[in-house]
C-alpha positions as CSV (number, residue, x, y, z in Angstrom):
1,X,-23.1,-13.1,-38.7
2,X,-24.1,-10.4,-36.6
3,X,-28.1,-9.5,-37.2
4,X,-27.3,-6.1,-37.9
5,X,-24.9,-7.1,-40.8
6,X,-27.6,-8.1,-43.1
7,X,-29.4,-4.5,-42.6
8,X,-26.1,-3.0,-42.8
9,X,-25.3,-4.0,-46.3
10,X,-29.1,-3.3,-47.4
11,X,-28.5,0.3,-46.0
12,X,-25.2,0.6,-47.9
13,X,-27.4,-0.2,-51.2
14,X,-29.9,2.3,-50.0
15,X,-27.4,5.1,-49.0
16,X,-25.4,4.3,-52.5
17,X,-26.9,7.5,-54.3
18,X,-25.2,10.0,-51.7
19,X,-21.5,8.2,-52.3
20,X,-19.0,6.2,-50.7
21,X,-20.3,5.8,-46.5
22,X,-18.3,4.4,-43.8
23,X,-19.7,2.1,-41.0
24,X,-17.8,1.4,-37.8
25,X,-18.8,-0.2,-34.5
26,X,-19.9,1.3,-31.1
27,X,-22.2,1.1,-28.7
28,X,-23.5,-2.2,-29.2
29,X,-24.7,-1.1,-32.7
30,X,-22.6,0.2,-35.3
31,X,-22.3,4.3,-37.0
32,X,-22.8,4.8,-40.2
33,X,-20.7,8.0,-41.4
34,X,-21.0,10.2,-44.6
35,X,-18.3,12.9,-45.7
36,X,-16.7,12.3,-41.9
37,X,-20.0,13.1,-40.0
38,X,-22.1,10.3,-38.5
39,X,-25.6,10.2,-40.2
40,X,-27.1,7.2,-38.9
41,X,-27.3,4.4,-36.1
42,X,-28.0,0.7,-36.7
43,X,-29.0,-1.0,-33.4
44,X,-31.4,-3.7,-32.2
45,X,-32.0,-4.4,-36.0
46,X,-33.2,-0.8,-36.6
47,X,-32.1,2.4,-38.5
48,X,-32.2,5.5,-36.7
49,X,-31.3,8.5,-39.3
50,X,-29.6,12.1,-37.6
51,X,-32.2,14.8,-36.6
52,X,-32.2,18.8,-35.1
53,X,-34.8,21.0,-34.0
54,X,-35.1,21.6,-38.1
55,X,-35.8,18.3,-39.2
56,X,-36.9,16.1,-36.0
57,X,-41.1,17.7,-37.0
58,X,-40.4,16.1,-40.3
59,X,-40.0,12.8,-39.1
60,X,-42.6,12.5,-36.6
61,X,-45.2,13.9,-39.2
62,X,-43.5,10.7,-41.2
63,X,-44.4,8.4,-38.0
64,X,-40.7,8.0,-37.2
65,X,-40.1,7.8,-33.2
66,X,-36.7,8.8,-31.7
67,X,-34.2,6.2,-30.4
68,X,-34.4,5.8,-26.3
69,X,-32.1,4.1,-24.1
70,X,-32.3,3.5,-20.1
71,X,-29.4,5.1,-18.4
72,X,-29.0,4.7,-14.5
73,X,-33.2,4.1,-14.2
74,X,-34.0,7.1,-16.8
75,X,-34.9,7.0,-20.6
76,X,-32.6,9.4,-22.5
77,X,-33.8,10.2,-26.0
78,X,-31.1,10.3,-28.6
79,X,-31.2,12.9,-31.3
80,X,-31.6,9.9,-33.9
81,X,-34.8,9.4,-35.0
82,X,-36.0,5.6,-37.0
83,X,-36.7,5.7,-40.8
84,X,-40.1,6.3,-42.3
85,X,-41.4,2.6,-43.1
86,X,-41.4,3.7,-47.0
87,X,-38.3,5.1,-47.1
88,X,-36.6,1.7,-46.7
89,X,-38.2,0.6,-49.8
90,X,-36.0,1.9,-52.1
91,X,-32.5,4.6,-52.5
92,X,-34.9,6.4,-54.2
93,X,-37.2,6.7,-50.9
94,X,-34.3,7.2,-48.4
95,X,-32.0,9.4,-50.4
96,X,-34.1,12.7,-49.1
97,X,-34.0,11.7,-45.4
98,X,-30.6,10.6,-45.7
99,X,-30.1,14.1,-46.7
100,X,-31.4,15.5,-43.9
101,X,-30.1,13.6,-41.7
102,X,-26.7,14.5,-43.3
103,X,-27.7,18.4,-43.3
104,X,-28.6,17.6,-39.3
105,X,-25.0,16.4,-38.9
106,X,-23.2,19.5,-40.5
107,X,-25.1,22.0,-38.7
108,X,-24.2,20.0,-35.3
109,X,-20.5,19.8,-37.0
110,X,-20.8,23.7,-37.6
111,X,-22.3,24.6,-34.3
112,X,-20.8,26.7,-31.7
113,X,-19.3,24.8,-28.2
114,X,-21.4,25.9,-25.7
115,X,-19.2,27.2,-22.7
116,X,-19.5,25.7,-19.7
117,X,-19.6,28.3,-16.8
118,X,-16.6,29.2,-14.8
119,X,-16.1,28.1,-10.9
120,X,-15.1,30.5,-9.1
């Protein structure tokens, strides 16, 4: 068994009181999805929930850090930030981040494409 398996199932039990979620591989990790939109990030035995500009102070006044990876020699910081410790407790505990994290993911859903300049 993989070693994120174990901690995929538990976040299945602990996502249960939004509905039905969907987890497939990538990355190395695996994507958990809600309603079509991808709320969370299992990887390296962690979960890493969806943030924006509205919710990312939220979860570092919780204590939650964001998800880095090395790239070519430079860190690059991930808009998916880890879980407060007590929010993986209980559904009860992670059913309000997982709804931000789910709120995140629609407004990125919703968001306008930003153009990319011309070349003349």
């Amino acid at each position: 068994m993989h070693q994120d398996e174990g901690l995929i199932e538990y976040i299945r039990e602990l996502l249960a009181p939004l509905g039905a979620v969907s987890v497939r591989k990538m990355f190395g990790g695996h994507g958990i999805y809600y309603d079509g939109l991808m709320i969370c990030i299992v990887i390296d035995g962690g979960l890493f929930l969806k943030t924006d500009e509205e919710t990312r102070p939220g979860f570092k006044a919780a204590g939650c850090a964001p998800f880095i990876y090395e790239s070519k020699g430079k860190r690059v910081e991930m808009s998916y930030w880890s879980a407060p410790e007590d929010a993986m407790d209980s559904p009860a505990a992670m059913t309000p981040w997982a709804r931000l994290a789910y709120a995140a993911a629609v407004r990125k859903a919703n968001a306008k494409p930003v153009r990319k300049p011309r070349k003349s």
